[in-house]
C-alpha positions as CSV (number, residue, x, y, z in Angstrom):
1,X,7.5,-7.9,24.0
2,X,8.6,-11.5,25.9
3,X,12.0,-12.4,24.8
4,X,13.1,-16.1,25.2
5,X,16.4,-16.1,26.3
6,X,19.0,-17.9,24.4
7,X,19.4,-20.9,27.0
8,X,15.3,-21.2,26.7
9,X,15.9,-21.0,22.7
10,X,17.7,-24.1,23.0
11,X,15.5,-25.7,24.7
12,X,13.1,-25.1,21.5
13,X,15.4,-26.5,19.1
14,X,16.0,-29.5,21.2
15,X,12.2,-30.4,21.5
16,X,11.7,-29.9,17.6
17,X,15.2,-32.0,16.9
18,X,13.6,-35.1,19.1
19,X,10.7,-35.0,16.5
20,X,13.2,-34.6,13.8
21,X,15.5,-37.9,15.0
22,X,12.9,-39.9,15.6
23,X,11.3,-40.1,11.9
24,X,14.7,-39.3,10.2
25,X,14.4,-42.8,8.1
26,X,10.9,-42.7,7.4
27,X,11.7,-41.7,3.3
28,X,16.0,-42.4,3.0
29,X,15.2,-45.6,1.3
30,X,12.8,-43.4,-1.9
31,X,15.2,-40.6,-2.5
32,X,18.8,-40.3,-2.0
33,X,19.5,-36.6,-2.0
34,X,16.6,-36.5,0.6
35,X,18.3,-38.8,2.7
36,X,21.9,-36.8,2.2
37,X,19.8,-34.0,3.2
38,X,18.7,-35.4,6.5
39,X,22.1,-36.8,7.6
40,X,23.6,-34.0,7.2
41,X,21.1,-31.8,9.1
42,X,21.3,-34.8,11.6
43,X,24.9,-34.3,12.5
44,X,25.0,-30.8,12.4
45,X,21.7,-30.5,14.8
46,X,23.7,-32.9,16.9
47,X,26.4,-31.0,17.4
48,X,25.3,-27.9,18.4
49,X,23.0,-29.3,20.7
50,X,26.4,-30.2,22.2
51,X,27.3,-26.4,22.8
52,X,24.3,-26.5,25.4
53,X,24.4,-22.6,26.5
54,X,26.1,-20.9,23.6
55,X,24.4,-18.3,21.7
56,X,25.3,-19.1,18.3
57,X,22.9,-22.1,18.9
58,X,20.2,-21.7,15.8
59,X,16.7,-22.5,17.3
60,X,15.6,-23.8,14.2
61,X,17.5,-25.1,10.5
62,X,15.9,-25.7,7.1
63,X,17.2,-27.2,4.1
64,X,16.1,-26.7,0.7
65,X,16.9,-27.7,-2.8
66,X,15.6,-27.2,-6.0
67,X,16.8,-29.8,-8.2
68,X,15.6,-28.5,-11.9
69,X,15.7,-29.9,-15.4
70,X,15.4,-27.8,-18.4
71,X,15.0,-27.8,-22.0
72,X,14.7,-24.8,-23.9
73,X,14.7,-23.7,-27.5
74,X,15.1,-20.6,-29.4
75,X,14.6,-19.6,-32.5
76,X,14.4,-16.0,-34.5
77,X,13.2,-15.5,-38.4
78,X,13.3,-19.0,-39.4
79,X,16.7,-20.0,-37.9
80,X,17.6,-21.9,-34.9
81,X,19.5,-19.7,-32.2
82,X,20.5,-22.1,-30.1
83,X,18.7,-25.6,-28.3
84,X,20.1,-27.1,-24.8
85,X,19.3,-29.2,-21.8
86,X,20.9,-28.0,-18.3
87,X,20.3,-29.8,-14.9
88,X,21.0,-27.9,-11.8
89,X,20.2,-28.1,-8.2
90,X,20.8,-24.7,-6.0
91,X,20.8,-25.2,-2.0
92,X,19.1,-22.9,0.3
93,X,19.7,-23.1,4.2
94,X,17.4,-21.1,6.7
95,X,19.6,-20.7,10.1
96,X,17.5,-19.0,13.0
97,X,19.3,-17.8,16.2
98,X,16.8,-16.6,18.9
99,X,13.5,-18.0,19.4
100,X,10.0,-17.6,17.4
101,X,9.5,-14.1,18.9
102,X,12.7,-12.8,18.5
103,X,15.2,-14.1,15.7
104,X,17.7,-13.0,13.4
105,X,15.0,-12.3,10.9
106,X,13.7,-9.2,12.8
107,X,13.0,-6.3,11.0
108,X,15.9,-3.5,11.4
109,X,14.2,0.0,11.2
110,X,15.5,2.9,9.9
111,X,18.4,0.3,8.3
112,X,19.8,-0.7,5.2
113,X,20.8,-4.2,6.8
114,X,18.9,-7.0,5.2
115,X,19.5,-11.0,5.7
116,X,22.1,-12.4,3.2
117,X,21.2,-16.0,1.8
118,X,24.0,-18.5,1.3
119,X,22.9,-20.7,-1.7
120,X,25.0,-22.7,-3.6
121,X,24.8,-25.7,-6.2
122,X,24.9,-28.7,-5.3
123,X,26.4,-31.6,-7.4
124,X,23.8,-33.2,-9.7
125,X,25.1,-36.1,-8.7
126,X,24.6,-37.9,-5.2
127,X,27.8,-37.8,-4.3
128,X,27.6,-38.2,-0.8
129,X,30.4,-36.3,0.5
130,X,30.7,-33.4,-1.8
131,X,26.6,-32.8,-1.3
132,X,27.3,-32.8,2.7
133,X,30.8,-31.3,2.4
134,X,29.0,-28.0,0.2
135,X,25.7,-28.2,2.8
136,X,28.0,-27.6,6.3
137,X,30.0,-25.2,4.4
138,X,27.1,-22.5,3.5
139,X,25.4,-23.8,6.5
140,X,28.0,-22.5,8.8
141,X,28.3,-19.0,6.8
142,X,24.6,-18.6,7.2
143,X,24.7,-18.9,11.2
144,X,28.1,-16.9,11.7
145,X,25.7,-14.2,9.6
146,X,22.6,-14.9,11.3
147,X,24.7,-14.1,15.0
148,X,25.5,-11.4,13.6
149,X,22.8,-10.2,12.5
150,X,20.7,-11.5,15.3
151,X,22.8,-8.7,18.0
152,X,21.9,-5.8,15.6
153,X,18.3,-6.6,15.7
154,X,18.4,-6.8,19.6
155,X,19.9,-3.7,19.8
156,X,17.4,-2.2,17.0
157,X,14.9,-3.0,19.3
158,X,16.5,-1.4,22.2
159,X,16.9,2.0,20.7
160,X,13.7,2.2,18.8
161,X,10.1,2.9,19.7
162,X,7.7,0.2,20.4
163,X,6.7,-1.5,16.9
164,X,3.2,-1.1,15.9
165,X,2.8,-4.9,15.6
166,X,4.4,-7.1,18.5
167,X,3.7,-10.7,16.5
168,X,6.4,-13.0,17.1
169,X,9.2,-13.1,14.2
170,X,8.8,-17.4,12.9
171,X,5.8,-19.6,13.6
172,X,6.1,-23.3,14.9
173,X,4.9,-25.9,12.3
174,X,3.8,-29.7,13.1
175,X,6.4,-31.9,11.3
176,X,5.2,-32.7,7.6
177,X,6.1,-35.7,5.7
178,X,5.3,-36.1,1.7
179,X,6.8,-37.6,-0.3
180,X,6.0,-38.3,-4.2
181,X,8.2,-40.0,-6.8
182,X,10.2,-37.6,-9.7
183,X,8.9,-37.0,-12.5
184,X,9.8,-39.6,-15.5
185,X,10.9,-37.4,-18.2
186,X,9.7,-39.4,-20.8
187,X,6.5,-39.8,-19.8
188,X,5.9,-35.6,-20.5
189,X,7.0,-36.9,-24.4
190,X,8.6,-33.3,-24.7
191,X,10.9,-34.1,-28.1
192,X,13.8,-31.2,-28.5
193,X,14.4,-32.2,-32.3
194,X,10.9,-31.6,-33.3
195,X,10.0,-28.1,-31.3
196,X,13.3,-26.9,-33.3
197,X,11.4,-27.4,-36.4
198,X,8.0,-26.2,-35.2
199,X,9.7,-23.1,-34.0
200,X,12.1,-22.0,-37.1
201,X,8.7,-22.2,-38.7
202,X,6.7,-20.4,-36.5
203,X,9.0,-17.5,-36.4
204,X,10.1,-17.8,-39.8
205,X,6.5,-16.3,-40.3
206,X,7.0,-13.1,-39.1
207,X,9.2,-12.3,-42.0
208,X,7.6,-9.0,-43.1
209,X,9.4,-5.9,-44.6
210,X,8.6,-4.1,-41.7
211,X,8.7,-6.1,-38.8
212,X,12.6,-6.4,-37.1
213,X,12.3,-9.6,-36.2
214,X,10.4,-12.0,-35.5
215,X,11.1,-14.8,-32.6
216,X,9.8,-18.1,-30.4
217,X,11.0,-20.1,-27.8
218,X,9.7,-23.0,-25.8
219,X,10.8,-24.1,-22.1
220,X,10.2,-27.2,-20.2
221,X,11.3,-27.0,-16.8
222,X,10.7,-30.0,-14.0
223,X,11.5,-28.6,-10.6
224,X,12.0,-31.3,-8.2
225,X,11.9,-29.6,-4.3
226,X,13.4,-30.9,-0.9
227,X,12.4,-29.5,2.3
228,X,13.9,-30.6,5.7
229,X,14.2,-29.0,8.8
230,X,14.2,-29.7,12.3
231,X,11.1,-29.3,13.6
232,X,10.8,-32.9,11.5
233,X,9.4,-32.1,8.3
234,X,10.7,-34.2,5.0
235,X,9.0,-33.2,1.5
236,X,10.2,-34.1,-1.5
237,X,7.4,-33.0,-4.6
238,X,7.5,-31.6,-8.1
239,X,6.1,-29.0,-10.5
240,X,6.4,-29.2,-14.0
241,X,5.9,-25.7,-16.5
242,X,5.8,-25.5,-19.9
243,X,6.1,-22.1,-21.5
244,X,5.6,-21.7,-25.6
245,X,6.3,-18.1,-26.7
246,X,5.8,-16.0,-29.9
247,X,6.7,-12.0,-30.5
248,X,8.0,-10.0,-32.6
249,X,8.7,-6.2,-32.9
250,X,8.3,-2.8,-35.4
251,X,10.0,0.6,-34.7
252,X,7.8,3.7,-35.1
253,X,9.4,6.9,-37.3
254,X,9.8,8.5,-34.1
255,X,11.9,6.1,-32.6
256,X,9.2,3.6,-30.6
257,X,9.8,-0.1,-30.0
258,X,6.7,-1.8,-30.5
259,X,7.3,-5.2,-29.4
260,X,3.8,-7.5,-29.8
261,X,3.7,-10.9,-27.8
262,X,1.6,-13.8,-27.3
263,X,2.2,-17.1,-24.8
264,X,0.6,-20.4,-23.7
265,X,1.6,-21.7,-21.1
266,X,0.7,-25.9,-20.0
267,X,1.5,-28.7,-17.6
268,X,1.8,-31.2,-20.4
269,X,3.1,-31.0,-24.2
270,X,-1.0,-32.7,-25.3
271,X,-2.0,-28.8,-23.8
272,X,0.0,-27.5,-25.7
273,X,-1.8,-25.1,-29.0
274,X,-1.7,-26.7,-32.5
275,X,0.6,-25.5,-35.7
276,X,-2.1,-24.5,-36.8
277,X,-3.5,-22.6,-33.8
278,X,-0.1,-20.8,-33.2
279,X,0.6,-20.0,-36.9
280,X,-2.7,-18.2,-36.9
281,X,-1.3,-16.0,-33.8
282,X,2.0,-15.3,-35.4
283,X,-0.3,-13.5,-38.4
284,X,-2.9,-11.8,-36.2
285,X,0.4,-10.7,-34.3
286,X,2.2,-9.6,-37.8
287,X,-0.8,-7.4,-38.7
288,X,-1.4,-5.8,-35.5
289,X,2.4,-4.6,-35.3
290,X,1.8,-3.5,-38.9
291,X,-1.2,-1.2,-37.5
292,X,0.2,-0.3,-34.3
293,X,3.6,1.0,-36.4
294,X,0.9,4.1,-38.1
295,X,-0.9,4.4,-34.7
296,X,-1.1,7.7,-32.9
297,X,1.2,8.3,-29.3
298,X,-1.1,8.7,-26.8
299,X,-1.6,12.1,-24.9
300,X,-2.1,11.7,-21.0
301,X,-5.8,11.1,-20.4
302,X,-8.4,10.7,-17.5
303,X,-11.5,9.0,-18.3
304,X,-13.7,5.8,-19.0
305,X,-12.4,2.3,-20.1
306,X,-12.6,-1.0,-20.4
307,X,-9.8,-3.8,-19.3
308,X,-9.4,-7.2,-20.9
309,X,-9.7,-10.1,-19.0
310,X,-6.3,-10.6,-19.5
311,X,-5.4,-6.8,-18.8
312,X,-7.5,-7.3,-15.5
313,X,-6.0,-9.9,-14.0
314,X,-2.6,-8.1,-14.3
315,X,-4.1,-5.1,-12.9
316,X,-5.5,-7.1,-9.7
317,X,-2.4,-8.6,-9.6
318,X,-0.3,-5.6,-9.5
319,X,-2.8,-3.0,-7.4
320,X,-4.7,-5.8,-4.8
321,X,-2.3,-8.7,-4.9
322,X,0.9,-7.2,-3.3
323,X,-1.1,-4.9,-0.5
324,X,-2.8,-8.6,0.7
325,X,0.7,-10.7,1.1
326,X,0.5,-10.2,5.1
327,X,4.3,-10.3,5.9
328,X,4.6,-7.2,3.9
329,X,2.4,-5.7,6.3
330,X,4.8,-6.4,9.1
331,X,7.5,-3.8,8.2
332,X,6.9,-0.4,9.5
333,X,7.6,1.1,6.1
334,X,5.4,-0.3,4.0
335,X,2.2,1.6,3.5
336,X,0.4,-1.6,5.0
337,X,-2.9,-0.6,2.6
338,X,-5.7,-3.3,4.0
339,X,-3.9,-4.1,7.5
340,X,-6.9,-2.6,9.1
341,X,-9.8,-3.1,6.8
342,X,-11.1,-6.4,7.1
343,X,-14.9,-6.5,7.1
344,X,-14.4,-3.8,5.6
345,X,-15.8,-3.0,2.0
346,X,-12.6,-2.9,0.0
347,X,-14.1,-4.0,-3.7
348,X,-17.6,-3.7,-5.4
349,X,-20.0,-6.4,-4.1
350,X,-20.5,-8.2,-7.0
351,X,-16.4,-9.5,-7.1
352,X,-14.9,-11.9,-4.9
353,X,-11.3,-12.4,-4.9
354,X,-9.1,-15.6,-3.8
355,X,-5.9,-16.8,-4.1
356,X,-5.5,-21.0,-4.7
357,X,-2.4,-22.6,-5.0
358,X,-3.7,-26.2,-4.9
359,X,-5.6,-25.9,-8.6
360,X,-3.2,-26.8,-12.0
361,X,-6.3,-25.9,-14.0
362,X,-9.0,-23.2,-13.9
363,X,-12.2,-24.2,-16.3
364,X,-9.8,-26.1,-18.5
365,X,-7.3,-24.1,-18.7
366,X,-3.6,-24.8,-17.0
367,X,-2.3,-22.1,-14.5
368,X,1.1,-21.5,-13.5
369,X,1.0,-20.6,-9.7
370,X,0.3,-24.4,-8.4
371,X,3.0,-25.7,-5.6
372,X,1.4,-28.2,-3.1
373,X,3.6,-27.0,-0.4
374,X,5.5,-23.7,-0.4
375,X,8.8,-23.1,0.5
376,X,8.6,-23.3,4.6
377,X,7.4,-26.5,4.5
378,X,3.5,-25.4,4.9
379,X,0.9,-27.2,2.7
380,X,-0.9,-24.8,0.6
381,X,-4.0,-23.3,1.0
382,X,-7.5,-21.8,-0.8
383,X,-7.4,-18.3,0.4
384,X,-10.5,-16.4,0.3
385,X,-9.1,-12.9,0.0
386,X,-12.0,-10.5,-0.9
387,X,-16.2,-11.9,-0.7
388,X,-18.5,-9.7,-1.9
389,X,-16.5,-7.2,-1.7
390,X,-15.4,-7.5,1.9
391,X,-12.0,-8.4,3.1
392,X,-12.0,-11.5,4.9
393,X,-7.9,-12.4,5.6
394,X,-4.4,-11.9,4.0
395,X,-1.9,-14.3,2.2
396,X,0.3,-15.8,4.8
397,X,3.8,-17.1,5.9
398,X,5.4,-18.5,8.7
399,X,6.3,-14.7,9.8
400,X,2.9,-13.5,11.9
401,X,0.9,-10.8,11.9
402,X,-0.9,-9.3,14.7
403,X,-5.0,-11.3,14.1
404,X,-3.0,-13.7,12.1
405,X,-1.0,-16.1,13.8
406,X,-0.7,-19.3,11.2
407,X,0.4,-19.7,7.5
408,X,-1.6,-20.5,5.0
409,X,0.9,-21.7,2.2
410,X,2.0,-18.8,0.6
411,X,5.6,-18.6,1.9
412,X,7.7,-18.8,-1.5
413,X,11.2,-18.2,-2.8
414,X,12.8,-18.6,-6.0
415,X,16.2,-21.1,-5.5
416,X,18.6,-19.2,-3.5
417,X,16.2,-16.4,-1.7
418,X,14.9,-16.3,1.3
419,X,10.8,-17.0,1.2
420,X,8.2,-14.3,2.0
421,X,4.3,-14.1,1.1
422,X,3.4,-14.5,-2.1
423,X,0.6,-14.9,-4.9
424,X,0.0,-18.0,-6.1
425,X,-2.9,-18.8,-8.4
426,X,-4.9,-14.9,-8.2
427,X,-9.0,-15.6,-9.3
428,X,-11.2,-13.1,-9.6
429,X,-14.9,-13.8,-9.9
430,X,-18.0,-11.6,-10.4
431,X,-21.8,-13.0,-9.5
432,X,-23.2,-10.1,-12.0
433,X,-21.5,-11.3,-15.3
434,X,-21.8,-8.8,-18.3
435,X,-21.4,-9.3,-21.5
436,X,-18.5,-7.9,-23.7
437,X,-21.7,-5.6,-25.6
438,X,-23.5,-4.7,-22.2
439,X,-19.5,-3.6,-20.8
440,X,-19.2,-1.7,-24.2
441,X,-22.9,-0.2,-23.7
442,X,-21.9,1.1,-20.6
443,X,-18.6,3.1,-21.2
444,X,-20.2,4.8,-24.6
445,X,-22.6,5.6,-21.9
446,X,-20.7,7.2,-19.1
447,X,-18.5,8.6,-21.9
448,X,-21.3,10.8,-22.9
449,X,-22.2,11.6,-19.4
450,X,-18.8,12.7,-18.9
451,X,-18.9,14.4,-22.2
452,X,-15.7,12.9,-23.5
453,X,-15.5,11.9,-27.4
454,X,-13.5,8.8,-26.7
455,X,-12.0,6.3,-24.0
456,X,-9.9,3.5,-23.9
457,X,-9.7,-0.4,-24.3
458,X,-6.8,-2.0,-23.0
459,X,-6.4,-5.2,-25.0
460,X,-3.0,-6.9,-24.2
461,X,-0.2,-5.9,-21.1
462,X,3.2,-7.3,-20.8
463,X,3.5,-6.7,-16.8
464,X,3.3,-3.8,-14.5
465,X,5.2,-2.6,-11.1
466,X,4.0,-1.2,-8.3
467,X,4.9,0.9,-5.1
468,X,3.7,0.1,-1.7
469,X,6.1,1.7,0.7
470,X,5.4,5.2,2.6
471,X,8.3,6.9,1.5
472,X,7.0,6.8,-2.5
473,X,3.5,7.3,-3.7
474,X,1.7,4.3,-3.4
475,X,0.9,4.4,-7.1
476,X,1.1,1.2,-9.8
477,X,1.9,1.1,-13.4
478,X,1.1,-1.4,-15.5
479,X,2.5,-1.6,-19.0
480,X,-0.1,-1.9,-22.3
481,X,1.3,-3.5,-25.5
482,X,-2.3,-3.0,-27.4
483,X,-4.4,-0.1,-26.6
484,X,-7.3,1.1,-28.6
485,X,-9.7,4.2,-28.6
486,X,-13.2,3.6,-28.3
487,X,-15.4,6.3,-29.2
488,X,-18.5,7.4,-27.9
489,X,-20.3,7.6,-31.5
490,X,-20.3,4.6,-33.8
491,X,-16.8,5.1,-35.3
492,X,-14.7,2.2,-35.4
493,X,-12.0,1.1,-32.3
494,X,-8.5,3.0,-33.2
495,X,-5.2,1.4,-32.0
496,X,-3.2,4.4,-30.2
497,X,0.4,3.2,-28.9
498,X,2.8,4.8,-25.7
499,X,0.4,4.2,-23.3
500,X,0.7,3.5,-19.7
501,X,-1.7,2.8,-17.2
502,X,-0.7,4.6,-13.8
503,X,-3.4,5.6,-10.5
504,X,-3.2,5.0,-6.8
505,X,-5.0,1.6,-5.5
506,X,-8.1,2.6,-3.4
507,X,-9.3,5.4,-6.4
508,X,-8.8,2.7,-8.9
509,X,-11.1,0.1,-7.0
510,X,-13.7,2.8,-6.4
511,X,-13.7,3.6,-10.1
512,X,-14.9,-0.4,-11.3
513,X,-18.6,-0.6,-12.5
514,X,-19.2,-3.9,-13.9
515,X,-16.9,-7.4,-14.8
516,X,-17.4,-9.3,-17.5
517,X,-18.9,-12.7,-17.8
518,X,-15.2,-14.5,-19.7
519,X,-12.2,-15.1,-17.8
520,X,-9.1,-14.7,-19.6
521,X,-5.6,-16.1,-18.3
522,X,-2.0,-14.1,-17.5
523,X,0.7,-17.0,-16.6
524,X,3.4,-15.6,-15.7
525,X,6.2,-14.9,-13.5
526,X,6.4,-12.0,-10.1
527,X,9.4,-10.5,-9.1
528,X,10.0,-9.3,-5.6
529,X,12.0,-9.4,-2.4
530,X,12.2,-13.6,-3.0
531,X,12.8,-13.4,-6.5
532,X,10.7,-14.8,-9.4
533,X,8.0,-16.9,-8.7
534,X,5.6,-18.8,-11.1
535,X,1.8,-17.1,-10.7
536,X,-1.1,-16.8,-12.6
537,X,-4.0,-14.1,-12.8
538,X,-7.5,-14.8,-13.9
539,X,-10.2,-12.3,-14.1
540,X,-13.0,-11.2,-16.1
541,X,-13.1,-8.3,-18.4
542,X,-13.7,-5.1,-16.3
543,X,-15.4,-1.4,-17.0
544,X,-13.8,0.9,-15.2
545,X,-15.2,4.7,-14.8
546,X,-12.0,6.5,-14.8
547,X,-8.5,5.3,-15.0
548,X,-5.6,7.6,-16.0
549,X,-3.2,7.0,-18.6
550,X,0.4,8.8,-19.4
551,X,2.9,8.9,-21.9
552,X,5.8,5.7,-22.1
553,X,8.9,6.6,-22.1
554,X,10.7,5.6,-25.5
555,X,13.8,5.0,-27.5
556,X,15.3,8.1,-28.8
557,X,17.7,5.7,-31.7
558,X,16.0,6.6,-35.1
559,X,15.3,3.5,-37.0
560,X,17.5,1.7,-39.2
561,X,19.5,3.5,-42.0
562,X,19.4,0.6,-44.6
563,X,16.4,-1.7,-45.4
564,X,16.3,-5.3,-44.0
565,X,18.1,-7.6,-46.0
């Protein structure tokens, strides 16, 4: 492995802070808190490239700031809990010491030593001084800890055997400038006094005898997001989500929770569902949790079923997603599932797989995994994943991988966390569509060649986890809310409950047979190393010939002594 030495690491940063001064007025006079930003990281680029030799010289600085407005309301059985706005803006610094191939960032093996972050909030106003007085503070914590951490990666190295993949640890960018204006407000006519009305109505429905309550919320959240570093790059742009939630939940004799929910999620309030649309859900809802309160528990099963499009794009999210973001494949314990498979046959041939952050809308519906630059200052990317069946590339940061030297958007962070690849927008599309009849054809069929009286259809999933280090099996579980039996003879779908989905990745992928020809939607958010992110999964319905299912764990409180009042 070449190692830059610090005095050539300065060097670097000097180069990238020439680009950096020389367009640093190109957007002060559009935004001020951009133009705070870039003082700041101005003078404090200029003054260590005063300490010329020293060690503790970063080789590269980012800022970052998400500046968010929010509007949420709750209410639960026909009674406002509580309605507020909030304005916040967290900051994020990003302090390298070393150089690109070898930086503070470096994976420790065999350590329990990660990177700390040093966010903060930042005053919502633009307060000149206390922005830059709060922005030199955690900026100074985060190179004191990025020294130190920098010498324990050095001597990591020094100790340890080679690494399996000698990529350098950051990857240069080419100074970016965008800028677009904030977001009016008024113009997304979101009206806080009027959703508290729709809302004590909507949940106000679920009042049945035995459903323990009944709930639904909306948030509006404009995220307004700074980037500055000093290799040059200034970006100021916006996303704007809209979440509007129902649910409501039942407890079983035996002691189940049975919560039911439903969610739509839009870009605008005129995308948003009608009274009447979201009244009808809040009864589908109330008689389905009625149902699923008498259903059967589950026993553990290995055999035939179909996914929901919804359910399917979870699944892909959960099983294919995560093994695909390429700088999880950089750390020596992570089972690193696809690392060496592309051209390889990894799917069926009739699905293709991609990941597009650049779309707010898939056939006319809003998705929630848009950002036109991620969080490393990169402008996103279409990435075709899987085509035909065959892996063509992985989702990529600025952190390399050996074949893959170059990001292609997908660096992302919630505020205050440090960014690593992520999904964005997940599609899944088949070029042999079925119809929900032909995918119901087949499994009665393969359940009678199995000889098995019954499988499953999984209708509706709240999320799902899964494991992809070596140290654990790399197994996934995702979590069913409505599950039905579907029998092999003509009987009728039965809804079963305590289900969960559970299987290794590559079995899993062998086992699908045919995709549907509807696409349903999952928008949503991901937790991982950089927190919660916005994404969306879209994929058609799938038939699957063997997925295994095991019992959920469950409440062991009996229900309620006393009726509902």
């Amino acid at each position: 492995m070449s190692i830059l030495s610090p005095k050539n690491s300065i060097r670097f940063f000097l180069f990238f802070t020439g680009l950096f001064f020389a367009s640093s007025l190109s957007l002060s006079a559009q935004d001020r808190l951009m133009d705070i930003l870039k003082t700041e990281l101005y003078r404090e680029a200029k003054e260590f490239r005063a300490m010329n030799d020293s060690a503790d010289c970063p080789y590269f600085i980012s800022f970052r700031v998400d500046a968010t407005k929010s509007e949420t309301v709750n209410a639960s059985s026909g009674s406002l809990l509580y309605s507020r706005a909030s304005y916040h803006r967290i900051f994020t610094p990003m302090v390298r010491i070393g150089s690109y191939q070898l930086d503070n960032y470096h994976q420790i093996r065999e350590s329990a030593v990660f990177n700390r972050t040093e966010p903060s909030y930042l005053p919502v106003e633009d307060a000149e001084d206390a922005i830059r007085q709060t922005v030199w503070w955690m900026t100074d914590q985060a190179c004191k800890n990025a020294v130190e951490r920098y010498e324990k990666a050095r001597s990591n190295i020094a100790v340890k055997v080679k690494e399996e993949d000698g990529s350098g640890d950051y990857t240069p960018q080419k100074a970016v400038k965008y800028f677009e204006p904030e977001t009016d407000s008024r113009q997304l006519r979101f009206k806080r006094s009027d959703w508290e009305k729709k809302l004590c109505r909507y949940s106000a429905a679920f009042a049945r005898p035995d459903i323990m309550d009944g709930w639904a919320n909306i948030s509006l959240q404009t995220v307004r997001k700074y980037y500055v570093s000093t290799e040059g790059s200034e970006i100021a742009h916006n996303q704007t989500y809209i979440h509007l939630a129902i649910g409501a939940r039942v407890k079983a004799d035996d002691g189940m929770d049975l919560p039911l929910h439903y969610s739509w999620f839009a870009q605008t309030v005129g995308h948003l569902p009608s009274d009447r649309e979201v009244l009808a859900k809040v009864e589908q809802l109330a008689e389905k949790l009625k149902m699923m309160k008498q259903a059967p528990v589950v026993d553990a099963f290995s055999g035939p079923a179909l996914l929901s499009a919804e359910a399917a794009g979870v699944f892909f999210h959960e099983i294919f997603g995560h093994r695909v973001e390429g700088q999880r494949m950089r750390l020596e314990s992570d089972g690193q599932t696809f690392k060496n498979k592309i051209g390889e046959a990894v799917l069926p041939s009739f699905l293709t797989v991609y990941m597009d952050p650049t779309i707010t809308s898939y056939k006319g519906t809003d998705v929630n995994g848009f950002c036109r630059y991620d969080d490393e200052g990169v402008k996103s990317e279409k990435v075709m994943l899987v085509e035909n069946g065959i892996l063509q590339t992985f989702l990529m940061s600025r952190v390399p991988l050996e074949g893959f030297p170059a990001s292609n958007g997908h660096g992302r962070a919630a505020p205050g966390m440090n960014p690593v690849t992520r999904q964005s927008n997940l599609i899944v599309e088949t070029s042999h569509p079925k119809t929900e009849k032909e995918l119901r054809q087949a499994l009665k069929a393969e359940l009678q060649q199995q000889g098995k009286t019954f499988g499953y259809y999984f209708a509706s999933v709240t999320g799902g986890f899964t494991q992809t280090g070596r140290y654990m099996p790399n197994a996934f579980n995702v979590t069913p809310t409505e599950v039905y039996r579907v029998y092999a003879d003509d009987r009728p779908d039965e809804m079963v409950r305590g289900v969960d989905l559970v299987g290794t990745p590559l079995a899993m992928f062998s086992q699908i047979a045919l995709a549907g020809d509807r696409h349903g939607f999952f928008n949503g958010a991901c937790g991982a190393e950089s927190g919660s992110i916005p994404v969306a999964c879209i994929s058609p319905m799938l038939f699957v010939k063997q997925i295994e299912i095991q019992k959920q764990s469950k409440s062991q409180s009996k229900p309620p002594l006393l009726p509902k009042p």
